[in-house]
PAKE-92466 format. One record per residue (C-alpha): residue number from 0; residue in three letters; x, y, z. Coordinates in Angstrom, 1 decimal. Each point is the difference from the previous one (the first is absolute). Example, Ala and Ser with C-alpha at 12.3 -4.5 7.8 and 13.67 -1.06 7.14 Angstrom:
2
r nr:0	rest:ala	px:12.3	py:-4.5	pz:7.8
r nr:1	rest:ser	px:1.4	py:3.4	pz:-0.7
This chain:
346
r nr:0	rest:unk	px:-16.3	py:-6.3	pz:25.7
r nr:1	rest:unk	px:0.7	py:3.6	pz:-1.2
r nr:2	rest:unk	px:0.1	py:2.8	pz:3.1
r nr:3	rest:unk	px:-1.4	py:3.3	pz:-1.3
r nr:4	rest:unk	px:-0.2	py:2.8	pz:1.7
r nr:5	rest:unk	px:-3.5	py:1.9	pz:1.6
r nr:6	rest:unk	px:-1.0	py:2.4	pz:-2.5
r nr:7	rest:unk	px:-0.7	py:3.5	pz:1.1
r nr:8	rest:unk	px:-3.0	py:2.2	pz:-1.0
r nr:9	rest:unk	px:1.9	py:1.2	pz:-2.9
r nr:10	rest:unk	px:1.1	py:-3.5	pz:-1.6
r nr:11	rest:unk	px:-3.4	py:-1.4	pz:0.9
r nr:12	rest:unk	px:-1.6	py:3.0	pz:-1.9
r nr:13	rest:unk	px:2.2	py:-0.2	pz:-3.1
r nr:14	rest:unk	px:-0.6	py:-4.2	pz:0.0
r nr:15	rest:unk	px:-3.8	py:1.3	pz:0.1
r nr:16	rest:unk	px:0.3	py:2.2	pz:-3.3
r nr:17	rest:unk	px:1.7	py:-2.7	pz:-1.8
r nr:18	rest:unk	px:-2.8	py:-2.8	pz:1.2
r nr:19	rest:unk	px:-3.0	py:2.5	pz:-0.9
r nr:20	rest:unk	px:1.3	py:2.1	pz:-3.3
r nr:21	rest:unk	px:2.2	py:-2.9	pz:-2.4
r nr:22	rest:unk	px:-0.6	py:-3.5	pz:-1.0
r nr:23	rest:unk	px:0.9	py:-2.9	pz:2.3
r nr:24	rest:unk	px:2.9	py:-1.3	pz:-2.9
r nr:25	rest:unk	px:2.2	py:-0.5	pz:2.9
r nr:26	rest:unk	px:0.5	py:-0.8	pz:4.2
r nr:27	rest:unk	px:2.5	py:1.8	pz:1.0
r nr:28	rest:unk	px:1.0	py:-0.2	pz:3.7
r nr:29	rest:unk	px:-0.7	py:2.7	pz:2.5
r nr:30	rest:unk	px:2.8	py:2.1	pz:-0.7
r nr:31	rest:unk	px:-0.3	py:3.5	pz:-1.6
r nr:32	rest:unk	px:3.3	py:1.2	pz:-1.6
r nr:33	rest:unk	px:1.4	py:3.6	pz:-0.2
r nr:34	rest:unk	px:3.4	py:0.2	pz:-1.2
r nr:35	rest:unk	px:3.1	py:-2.6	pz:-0.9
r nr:36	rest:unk	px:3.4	py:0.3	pz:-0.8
r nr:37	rest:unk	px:2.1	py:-3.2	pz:-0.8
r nr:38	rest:unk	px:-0.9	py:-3.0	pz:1.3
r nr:39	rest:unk	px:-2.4	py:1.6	pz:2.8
r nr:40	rest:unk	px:-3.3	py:1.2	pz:0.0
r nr:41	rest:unk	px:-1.5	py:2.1	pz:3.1
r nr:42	rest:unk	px:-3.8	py:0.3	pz:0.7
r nr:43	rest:unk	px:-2.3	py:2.8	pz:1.0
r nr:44	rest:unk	px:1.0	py:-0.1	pz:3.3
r nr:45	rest:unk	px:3.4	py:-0.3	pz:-0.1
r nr:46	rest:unk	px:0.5	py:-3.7	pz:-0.4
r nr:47	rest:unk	px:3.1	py:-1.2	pz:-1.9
r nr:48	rest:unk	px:-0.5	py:-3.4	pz:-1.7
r nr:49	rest:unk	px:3.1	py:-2.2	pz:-2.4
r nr:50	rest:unk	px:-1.5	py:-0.2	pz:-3.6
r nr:51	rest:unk	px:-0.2	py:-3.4	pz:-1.0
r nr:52	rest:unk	px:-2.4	py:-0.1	pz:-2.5
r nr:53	rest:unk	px:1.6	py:2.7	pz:-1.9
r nr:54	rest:unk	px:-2.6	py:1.1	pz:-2.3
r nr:55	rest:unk	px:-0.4	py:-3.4	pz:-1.3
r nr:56	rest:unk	px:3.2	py:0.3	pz:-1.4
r nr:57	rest:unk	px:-0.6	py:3.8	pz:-1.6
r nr:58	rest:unk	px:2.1	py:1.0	pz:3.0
r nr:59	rest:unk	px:3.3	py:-2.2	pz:-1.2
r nr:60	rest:unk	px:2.3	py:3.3	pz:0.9
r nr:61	rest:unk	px:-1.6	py:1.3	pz:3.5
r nr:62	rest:unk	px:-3.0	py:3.1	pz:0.8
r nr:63	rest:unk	px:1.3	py:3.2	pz:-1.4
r nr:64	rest:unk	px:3.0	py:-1.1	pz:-1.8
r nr:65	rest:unk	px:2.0	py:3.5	pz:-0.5
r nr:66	rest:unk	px:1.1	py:-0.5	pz:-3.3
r nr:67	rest:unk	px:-3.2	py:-1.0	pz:-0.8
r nr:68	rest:unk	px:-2.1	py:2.8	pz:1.8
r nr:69	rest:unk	px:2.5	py:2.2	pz:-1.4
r nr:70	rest:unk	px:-0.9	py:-1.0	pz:-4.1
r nr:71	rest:unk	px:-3.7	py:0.2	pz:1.0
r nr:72	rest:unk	px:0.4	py:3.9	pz:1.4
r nr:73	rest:unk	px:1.9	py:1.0	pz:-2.4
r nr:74	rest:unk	px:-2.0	py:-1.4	pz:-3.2
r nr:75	rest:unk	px:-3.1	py:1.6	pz:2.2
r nr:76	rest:unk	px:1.5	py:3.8	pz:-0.6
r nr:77	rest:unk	px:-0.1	py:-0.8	pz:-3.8
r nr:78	rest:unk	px:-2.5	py:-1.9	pz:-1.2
r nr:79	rest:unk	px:-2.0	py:-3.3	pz:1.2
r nr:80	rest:unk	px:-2.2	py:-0.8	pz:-3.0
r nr:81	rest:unk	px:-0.4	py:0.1	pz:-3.6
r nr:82	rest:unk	px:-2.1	py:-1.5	pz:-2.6
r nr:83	rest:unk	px:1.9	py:-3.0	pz:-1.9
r nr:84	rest:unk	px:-1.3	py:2.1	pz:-2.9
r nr:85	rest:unk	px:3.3	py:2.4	pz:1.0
r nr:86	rest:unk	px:3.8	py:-1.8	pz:0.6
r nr:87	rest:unk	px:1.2	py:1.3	pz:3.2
r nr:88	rest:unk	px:3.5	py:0.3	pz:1.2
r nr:89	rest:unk	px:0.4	py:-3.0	pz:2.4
r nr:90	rest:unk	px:-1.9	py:-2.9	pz:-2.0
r nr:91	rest:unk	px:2.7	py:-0.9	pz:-2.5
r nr:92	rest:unk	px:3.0	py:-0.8	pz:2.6
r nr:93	rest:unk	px:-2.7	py:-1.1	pz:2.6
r nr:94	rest:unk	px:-0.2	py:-2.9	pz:-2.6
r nr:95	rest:unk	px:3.7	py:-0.3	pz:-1.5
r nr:96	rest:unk	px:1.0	py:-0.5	pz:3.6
r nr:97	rest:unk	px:-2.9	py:-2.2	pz:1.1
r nr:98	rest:unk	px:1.1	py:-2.1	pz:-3.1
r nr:99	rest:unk	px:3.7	py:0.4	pz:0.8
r nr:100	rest:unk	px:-0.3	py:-1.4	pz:3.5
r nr:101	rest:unk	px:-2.1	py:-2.8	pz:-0.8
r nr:102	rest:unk	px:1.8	py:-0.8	pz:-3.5
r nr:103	rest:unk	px:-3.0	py:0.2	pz:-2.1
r nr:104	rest:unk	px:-0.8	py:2.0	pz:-3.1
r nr:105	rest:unk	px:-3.2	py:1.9	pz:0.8
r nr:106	rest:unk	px:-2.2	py:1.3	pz:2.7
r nr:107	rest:unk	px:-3.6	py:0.4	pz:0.2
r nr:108	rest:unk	px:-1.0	py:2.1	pz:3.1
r nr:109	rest:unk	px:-3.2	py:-0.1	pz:1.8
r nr:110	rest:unk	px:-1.0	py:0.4	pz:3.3
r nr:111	rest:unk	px:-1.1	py:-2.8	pz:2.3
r nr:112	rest:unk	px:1.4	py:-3.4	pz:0.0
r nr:113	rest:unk	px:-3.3	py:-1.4	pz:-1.0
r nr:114	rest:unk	px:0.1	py:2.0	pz:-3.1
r nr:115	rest:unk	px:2.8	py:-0.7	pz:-0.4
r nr:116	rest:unk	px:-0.8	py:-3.7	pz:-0.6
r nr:117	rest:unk	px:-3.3	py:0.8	pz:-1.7
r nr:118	rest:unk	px:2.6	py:1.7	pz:-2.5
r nr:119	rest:unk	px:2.8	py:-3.0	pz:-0.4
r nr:120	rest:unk	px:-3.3	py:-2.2	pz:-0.7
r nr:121	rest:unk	px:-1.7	py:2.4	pz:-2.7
r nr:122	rest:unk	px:3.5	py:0.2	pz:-1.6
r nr:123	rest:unk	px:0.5	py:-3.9	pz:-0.2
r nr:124	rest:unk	px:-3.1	py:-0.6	pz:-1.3
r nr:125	rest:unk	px:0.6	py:2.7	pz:-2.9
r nr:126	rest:unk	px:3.1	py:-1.6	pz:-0.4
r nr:127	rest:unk	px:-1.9	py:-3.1	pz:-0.6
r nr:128	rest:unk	px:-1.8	py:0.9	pz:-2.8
r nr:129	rest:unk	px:2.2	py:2.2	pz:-1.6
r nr:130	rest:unk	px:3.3	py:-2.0	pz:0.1
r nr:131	rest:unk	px:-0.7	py:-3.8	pz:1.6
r nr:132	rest:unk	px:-2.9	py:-0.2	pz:-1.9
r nr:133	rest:unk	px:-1.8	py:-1.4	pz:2.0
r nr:134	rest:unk	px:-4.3	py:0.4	pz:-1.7
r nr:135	rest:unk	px:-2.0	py:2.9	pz:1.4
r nr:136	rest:unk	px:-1.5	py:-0.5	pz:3.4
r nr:137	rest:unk	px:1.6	py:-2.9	pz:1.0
r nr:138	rest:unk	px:3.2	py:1.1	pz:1.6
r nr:139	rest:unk	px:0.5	py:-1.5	pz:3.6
r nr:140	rest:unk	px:2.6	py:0.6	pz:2.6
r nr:141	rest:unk	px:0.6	py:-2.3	pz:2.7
r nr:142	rest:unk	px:0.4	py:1.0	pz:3.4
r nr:143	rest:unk	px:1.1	py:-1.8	pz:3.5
r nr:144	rest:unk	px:-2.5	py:-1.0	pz:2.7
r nr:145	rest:unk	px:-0.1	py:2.0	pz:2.7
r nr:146	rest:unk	px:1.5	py:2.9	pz:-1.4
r nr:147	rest:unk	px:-0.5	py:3.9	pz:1.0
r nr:148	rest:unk	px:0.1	py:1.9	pz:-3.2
r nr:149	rest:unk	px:-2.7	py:3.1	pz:1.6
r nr:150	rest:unk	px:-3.3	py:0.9	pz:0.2
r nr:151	rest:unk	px:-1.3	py:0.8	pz:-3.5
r nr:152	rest:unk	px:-3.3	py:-2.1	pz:-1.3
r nr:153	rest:unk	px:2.3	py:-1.7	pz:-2.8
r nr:154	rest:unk	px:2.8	py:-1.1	pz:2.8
r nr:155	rest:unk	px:-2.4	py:-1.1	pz:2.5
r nr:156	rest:unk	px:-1.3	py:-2.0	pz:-3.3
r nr:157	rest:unk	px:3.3	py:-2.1	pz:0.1
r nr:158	rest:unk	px:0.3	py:-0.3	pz:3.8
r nr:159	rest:unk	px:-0.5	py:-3.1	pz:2.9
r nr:160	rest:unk	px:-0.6	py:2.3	pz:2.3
r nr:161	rest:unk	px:-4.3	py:-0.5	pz:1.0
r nr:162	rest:unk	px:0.2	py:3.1	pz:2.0
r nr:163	rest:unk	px:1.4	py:2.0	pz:-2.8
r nr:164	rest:unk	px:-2.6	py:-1.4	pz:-2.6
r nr:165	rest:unk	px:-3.1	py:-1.0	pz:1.8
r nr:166	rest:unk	px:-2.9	py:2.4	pz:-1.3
r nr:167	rest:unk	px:2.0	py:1.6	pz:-2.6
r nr:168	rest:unk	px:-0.7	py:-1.9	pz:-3.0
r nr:169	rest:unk	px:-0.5	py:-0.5	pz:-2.7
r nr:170	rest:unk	px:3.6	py:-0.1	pz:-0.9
r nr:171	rest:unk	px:2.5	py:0.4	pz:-2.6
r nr:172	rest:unk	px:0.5	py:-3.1	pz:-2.0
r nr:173	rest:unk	px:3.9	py:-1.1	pz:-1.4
r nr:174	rest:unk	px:1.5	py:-1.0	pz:2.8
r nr:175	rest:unk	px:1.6	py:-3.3	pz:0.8
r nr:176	rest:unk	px:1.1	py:-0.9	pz:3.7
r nr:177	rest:unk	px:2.4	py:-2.2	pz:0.7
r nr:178	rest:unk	px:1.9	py:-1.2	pz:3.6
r nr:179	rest:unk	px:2.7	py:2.7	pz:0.8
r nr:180	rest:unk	px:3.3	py:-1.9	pz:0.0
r nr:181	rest:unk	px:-1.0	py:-2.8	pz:-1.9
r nr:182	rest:unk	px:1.7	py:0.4	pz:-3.8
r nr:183	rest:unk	px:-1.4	py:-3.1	pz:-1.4
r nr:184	rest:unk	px:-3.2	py:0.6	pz:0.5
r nr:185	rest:unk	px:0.5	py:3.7	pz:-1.7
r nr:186	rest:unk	px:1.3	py:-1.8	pz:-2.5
r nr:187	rest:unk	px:-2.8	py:-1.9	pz:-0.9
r nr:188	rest:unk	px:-2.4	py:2.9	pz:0.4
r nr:189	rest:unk	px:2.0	py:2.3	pz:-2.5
r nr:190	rest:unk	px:-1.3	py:-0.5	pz:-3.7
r nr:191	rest:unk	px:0.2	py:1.5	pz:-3.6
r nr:192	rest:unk	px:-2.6	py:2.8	pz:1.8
r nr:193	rest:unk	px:2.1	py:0.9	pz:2.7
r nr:194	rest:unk	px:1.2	py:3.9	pz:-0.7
r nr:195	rest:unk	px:1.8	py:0.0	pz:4.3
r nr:196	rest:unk	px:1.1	py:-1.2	pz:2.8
r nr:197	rest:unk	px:-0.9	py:1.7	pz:2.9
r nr:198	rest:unk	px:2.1	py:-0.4	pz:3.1
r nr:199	rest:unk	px:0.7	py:1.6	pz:3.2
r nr:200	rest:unk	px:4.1	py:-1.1	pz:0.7
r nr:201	rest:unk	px:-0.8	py:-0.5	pz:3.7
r nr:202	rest:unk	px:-4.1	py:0.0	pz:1.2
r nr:203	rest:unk	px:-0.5	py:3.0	pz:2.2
r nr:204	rest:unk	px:-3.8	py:-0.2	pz:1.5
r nr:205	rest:unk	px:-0.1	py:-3.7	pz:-0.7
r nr:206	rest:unk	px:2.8	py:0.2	pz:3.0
r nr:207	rest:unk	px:3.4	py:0.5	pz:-0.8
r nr:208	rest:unk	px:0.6	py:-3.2	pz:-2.5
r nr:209	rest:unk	px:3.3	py:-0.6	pz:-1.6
r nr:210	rest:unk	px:-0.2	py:-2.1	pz:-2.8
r nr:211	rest:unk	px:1.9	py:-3.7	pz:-0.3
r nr:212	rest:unk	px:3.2	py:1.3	pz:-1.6
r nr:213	rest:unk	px:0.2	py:-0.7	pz:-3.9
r nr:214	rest:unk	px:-3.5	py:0.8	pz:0.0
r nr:215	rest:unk	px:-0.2	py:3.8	pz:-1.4
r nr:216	rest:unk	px:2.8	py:-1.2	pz:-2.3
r nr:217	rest:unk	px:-2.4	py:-3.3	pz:-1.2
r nr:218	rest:unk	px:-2.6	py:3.2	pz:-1.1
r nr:219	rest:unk	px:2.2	py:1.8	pz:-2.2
r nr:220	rest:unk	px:0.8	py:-3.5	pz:-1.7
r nr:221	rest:unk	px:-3.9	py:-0.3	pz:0.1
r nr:222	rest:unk	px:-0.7	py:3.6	pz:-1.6
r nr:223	rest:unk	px:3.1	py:-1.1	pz:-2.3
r nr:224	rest:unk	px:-1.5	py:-2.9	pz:-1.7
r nr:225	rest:unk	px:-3.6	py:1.5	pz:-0.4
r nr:226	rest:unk	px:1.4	py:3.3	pz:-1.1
r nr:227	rest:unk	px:-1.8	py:1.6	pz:2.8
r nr:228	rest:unk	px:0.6	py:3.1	pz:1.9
r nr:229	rest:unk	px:1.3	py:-0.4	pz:4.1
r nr:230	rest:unk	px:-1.4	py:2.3	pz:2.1
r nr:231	rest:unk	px:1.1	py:0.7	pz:2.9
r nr:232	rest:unk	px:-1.3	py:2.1	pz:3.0
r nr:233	rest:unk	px:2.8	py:1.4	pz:2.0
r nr:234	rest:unk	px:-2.7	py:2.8	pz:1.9
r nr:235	rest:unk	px:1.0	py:-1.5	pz:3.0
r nr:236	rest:unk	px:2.8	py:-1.7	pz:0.3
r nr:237	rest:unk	px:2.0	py:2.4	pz:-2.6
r nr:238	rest:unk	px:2.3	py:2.7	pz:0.3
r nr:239	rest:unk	px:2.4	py:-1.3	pz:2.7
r nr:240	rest:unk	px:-2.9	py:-1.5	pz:1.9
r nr:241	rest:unk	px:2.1	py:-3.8	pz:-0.1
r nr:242	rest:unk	px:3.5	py:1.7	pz:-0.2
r nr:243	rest:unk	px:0.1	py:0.1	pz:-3.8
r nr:244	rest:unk	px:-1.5	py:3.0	pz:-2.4
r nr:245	rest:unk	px:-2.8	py:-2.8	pz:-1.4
r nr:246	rest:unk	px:-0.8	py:-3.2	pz:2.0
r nr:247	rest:unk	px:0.9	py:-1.6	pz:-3.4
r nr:248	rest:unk	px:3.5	py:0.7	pz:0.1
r nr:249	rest:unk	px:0.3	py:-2.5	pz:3.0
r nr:250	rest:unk	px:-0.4	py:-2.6	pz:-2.7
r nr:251	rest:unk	px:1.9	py:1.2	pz:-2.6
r nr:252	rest:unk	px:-3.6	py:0.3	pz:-2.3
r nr:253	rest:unk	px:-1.1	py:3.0	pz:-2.5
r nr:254	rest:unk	px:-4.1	py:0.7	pz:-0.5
r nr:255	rest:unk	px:-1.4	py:1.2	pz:-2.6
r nr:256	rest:unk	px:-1.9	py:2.5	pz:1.6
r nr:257	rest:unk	px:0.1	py:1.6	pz:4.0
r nr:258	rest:unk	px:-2.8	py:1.3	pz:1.8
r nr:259	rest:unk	px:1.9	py:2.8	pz:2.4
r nr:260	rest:unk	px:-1.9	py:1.9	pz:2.8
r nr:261	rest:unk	px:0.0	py:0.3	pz:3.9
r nr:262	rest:unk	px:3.7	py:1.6	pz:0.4
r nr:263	rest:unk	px:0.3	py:1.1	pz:-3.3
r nr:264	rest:unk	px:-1.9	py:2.9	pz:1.6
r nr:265	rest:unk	px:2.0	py:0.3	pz:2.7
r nr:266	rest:unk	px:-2.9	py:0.0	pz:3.2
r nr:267	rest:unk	px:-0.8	py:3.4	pz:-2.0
r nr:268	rest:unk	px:-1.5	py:-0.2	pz:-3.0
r nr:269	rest:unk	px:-2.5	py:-2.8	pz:-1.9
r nr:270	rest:unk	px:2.5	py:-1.1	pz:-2.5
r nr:271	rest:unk	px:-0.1	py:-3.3	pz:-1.8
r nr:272	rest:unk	px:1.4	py:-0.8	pz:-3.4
r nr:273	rest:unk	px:0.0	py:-3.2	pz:-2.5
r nr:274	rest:unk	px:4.2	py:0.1	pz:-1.4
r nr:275	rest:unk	px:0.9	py:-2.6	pz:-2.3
r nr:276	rest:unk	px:0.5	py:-1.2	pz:-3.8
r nr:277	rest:unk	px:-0.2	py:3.2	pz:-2.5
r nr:278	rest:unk	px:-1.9	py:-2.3	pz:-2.2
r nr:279	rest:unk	px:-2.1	py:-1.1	pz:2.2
r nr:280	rest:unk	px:-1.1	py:3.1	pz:1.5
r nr:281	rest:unk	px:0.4	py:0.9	pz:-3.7
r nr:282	rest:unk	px:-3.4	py:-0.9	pz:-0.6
r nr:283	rest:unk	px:-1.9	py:2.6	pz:1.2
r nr:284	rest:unk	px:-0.9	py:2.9	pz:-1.9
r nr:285	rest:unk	px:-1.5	py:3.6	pz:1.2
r nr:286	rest:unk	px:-3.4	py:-0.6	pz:1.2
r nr:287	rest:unk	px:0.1	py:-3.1	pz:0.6
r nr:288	rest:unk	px:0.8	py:0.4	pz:3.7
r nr:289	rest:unk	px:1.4	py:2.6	pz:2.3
r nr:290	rest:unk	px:-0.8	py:1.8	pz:3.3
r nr:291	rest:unk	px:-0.8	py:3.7	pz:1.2
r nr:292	rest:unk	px:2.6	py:0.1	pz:3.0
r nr:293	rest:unk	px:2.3	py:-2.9	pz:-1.1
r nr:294	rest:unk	px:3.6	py:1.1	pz:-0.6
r nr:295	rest:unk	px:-0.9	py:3.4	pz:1.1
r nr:296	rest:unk	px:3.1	py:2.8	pz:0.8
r nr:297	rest:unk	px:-0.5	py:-0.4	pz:3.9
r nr:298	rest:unk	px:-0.1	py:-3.8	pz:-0.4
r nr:299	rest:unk	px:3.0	py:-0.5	pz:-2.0
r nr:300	rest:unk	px:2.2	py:2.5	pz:1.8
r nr:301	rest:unk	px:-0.4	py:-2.1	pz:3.3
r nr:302	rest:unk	px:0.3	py:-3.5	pz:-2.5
r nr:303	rest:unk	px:3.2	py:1.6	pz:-1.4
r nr:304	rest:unk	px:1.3	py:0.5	pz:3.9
r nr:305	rest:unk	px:-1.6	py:-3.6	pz:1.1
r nr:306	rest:unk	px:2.8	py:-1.3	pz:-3.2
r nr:307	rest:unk	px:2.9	py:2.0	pz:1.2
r nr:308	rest:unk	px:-0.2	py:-1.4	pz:3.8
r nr:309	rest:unk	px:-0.1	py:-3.4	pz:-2.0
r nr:310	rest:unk	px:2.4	py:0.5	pz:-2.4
r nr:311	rest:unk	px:3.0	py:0.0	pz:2.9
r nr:312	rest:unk	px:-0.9	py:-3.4	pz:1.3
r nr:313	rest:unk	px:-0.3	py:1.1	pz:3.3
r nr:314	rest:unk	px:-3.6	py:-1.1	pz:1.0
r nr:315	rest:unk	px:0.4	py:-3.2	pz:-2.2
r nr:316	rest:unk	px:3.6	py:-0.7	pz:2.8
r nr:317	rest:unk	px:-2.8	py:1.2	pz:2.9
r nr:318	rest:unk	px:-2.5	py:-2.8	pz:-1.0
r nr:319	rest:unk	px:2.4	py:-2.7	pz:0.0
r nr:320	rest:unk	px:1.7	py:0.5	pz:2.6
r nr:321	rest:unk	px:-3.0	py:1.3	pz:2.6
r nr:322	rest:unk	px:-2.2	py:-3.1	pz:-1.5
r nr:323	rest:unk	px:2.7	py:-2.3	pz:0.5
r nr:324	rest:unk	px:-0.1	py:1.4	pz:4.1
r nr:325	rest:unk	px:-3.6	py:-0.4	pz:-0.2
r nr:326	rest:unk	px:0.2	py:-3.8	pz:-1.5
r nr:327	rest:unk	px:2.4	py:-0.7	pz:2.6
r nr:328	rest:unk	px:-1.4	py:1.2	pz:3.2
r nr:329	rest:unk	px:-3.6	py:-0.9	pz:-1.1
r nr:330	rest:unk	px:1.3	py:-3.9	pz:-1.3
r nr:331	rest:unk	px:1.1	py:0.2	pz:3.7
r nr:332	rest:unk	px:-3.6	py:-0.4	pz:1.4
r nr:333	rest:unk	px:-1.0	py:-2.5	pz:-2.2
r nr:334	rest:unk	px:-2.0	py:-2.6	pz:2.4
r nr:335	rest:unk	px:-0.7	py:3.1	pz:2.7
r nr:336	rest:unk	px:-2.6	py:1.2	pz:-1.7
r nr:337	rest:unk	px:0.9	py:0.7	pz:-3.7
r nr:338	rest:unk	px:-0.5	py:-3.3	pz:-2.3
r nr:339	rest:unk	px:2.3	py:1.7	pz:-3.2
r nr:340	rest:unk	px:1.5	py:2.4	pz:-1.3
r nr:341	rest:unk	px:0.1	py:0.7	pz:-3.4
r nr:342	rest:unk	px:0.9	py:2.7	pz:-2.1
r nr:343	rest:unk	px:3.0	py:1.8	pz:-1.6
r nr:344	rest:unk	px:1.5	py:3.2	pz:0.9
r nr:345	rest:unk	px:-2.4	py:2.3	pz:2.0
């Protein structure tokens, strides 16, 4: 059982406002928040509390990051926003290094990870018609059971989840589900139709599920064979989440496409991005998709920042070898009250 503190007037007041004035999307527990730095957070009334949940992952290098804070003030003294319909100093090498790090050959930035993913799947279908050939309409990609892709009415269409779909239909059709894990029975769901793939490399919300190993590798031989794109989400457990840059590189596999977000903005920003093939992302022409805020100046300067605290390896050594301490000591209560532990890096 969790022990929270008594709330005074002042916390019971503010958990008022939020109860009467937004929509009930979430349940948070009785703790109102004021300021963080690190890995703590203290409360209105002077509580400190350890971050574990760390932003659902957006928070990969602490609260308040100084480098990162740093980027963010000093884009804020120059400019924070143009239209796309202008080139702005800090969107080209936001992308060449975004690329760079992640060894792909273009960048498509966005905002959220959601539309991020709504992105990667407009551009494999496009990539469908235009290049697979696969006829008009009838593109499919085929996702895993149980996945957590966001929140959009087309993801929800494609997930297992009954609270995330219940009432919000009707949904998006071209979707194929398939058990996570389980590469023969992707196989047989993949046909002459199939323009992705779409994967998470470890299950976040589904709870922290590691794939069989050979398994991510069995989809790229899957996505070889059809000639279909492999997608792979890395919002969560990307950039040095599992001790790596991608959760990919664990097993030595390449996608086609990556859907990028939560750290990418560094616990700042709203910063998401689709990186991958240049002809793939090829596809798209002007108009045919794009975003008022995404890849905006204040956005990419604390991106570019997010890349250079990656680009030393530093956080990718802290994963690994603070997740192997938290395997360890947690393996060590297995049977005394934990049942598994599963997982890889932090």
């Amino acid at each position: 059982m969790t022990t929270l503190p008594d709330l005074d007037s002042r916390a019971a007041d503010l958990i008022d406002l939020d109860e009467r004035w937004s929509a009930h999307t979430y349940h948070p527990l009785p703790v109102v928040l004021a300021e963080a730095e690190g890995a703590w957070v203290t409360d209105v009334d002077g509580r400190h509390y350890l971050d574990f949940l760390s932003g659902y992952s957006a928070l990969n290098f602490g609260h308040r990051h100084p480098e990162l804070v740093r980027a963010a003030r000093e884009q804020l003294d120059r400019v924070t926003l143009t239209s796309r319909a202008f080139h702005h100093d800090q969107f080209g090498p936001f992308c060449r290094e975004l690329a760079e790090l992640t060894g792909t050959e273009m960048v498509l930035p966005m905002n959220s990870g959601a539309e991020a993913v709504e992105s990667a799947v407009k551009v494999a279908r496009k990539w469908a018609y235009r290049v697979k050939g696969v006829p008009e309409d009838r593109a499919e990609v085929v996702v895993a059971a149980s996945n957590f892709h966001g929140r959009t009415t087309t993801i929800v269409s494609f997930s297992t989840d009954d609270t995330a779909r219940a009432d919000f239909g009707p949904f998006t059709p071209g979707f194929v589900v398939v058990p996570y894990g389980d590469a023969e029975a992707l196989a047989a769901a993949v046909t002459e139709r199939t323009a992705a793939v779409l994967v998470e490399p470890i299950q976040g919300e589904a709870g922290v599920i590691v794939p069989p190993d050979g398994y991510l590798a069995g989809v790229r031989r899957v996505c070889d064979d059809a000639g279909a794109l492999l997608i792979a989400d890395e919002i969560q457990s990307g950039l040095a989440r599992t001790g790596t840059v991608l959760a990919l590189d664990h097993e030595h596999v390449t996608a086609d496409l990556y859907t990028l977000g939560k750290a990418l903005g560094g616990g700042i920003m709203p910063v998401s991005a689709v990186a991958g093939r240049a002809d793939v992302l090829g596809v798209l022409r002007p108009g045919e998709h794009g975003s008022t805020f995404g890849g905006n100046p204040l956005a990419c300067a604390v991106g570019r920042a997010v890349v250079r605290l990656l680009s030393t390896g530093e956080f990718q050594q802290r994963a690994t070898s603070l997740g192997a301490r938290l395997h360890a000591r947690l393996g060590d209560l297995v049977g005394q009250g934990v049942a598994e532990v599963r997982g890889r890096g932090l």
